[in-house]
C-alpha positions as CSV (number, residue, x, y, z in Angstrom):
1,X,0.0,0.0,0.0
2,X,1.0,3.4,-0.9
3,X,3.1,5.2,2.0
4,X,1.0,7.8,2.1
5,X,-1.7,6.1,3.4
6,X,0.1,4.9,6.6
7,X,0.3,8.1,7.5
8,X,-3.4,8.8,8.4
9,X,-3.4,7.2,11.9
10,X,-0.7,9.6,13.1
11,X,-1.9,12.1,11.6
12,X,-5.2,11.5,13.3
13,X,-3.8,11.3,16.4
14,X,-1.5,14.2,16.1
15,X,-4.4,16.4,15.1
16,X,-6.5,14.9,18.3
17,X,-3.9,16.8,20.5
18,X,-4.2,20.6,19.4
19,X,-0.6,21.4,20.3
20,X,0.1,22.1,16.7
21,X,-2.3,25.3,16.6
22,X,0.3,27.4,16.2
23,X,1.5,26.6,12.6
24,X,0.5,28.8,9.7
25,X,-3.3,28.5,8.2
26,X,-1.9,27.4,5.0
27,X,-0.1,24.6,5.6
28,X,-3.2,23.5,8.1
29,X,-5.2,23.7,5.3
30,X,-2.7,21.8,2.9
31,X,-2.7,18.7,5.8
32,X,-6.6,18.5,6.4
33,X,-6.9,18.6,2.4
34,X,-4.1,15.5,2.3
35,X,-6.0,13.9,5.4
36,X,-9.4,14.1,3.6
37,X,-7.7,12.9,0.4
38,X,-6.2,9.7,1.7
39,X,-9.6,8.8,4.0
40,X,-11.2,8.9,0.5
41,X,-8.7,7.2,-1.0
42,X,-8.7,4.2,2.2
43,X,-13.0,4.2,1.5
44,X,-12.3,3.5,-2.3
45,X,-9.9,0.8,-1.3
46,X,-12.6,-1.0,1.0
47,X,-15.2,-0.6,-1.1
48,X,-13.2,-2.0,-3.9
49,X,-12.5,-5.3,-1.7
50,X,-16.6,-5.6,-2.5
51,X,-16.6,-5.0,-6.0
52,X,-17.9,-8.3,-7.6
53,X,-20.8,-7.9,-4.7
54,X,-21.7,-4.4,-5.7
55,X,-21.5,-4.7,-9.4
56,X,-24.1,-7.9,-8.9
57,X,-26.8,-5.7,-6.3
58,X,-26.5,-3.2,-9.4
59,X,-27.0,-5.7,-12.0
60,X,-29.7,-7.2,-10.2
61,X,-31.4,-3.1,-9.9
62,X,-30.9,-2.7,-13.7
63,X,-34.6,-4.0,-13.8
64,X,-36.0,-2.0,-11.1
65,X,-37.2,1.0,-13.1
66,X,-34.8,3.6,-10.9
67,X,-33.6,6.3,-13.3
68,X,-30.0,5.9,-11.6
69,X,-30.2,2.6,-13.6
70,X,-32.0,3.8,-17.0
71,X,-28.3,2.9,-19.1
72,X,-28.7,-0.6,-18.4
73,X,-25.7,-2.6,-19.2
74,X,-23.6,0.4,-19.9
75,X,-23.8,1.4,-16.2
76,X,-22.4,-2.1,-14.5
77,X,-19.7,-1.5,-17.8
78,X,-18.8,1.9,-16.3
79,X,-19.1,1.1,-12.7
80,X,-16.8,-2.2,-13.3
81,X,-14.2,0.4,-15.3
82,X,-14.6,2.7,-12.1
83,X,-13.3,0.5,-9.5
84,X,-9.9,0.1,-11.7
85,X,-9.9,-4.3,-10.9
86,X,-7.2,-4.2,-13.3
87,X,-4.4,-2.5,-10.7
88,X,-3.4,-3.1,-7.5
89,X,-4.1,-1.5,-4.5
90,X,-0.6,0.6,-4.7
91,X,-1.1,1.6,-8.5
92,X,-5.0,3.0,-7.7
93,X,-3.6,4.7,-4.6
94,X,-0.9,5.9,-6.5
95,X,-3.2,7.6,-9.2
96,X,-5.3,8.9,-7.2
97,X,-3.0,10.6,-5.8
98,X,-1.9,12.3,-8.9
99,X,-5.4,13.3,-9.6
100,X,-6.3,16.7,-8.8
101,X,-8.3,17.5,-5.5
């Protein structure tokens, strides 16, 4: 797994303890943004674990009449292509990381 994301737990903790108040707004801002980006990033990777099931509940919808499924087998296409099954773990972290906030 990418480095980055090992980081979060410390960070977590380190921003539990307000002792840190004192550094500039800027770079405050630049760590929450990081933070936020790597908890997204850890959700996609969890959620990816689940794929196959989640691709099957929406397959199984495709029938239901819900507009969110009105593309029919074009929308499990694009949801399968979303959770990138082709890469590992460390290559989606990796571009996701590269991709703009």
């Amino acid at each position: 797994m990418h480095a980055l994301l090992m980081l979060v737990p410390a960070a977590a903790a380190w921003h539990a303890d307000y002792t840190w108040c004192n550094i500039p707004h800027s770079l405050c801002s630049l760590i929450c943004c990081m933070l936020v980006q790597v908890l997204c990033i850890q959700g996609f990777l969890a959620c990816r674990k689940h794929a196959d099931r989640i691709i099957l509940l929406v397959e199984m919808m495709q029938g239901s009449g819900c507009p969110a499924f009105k593309a029919g087998p074009r929308c499990v296409h694009n949801l399968r292509k979303r959770f990138h099954l082709g890469l590992t773990e460390t290559q989606v972290s990796i571009q996701q990381l590269g991709s703009p906030v």
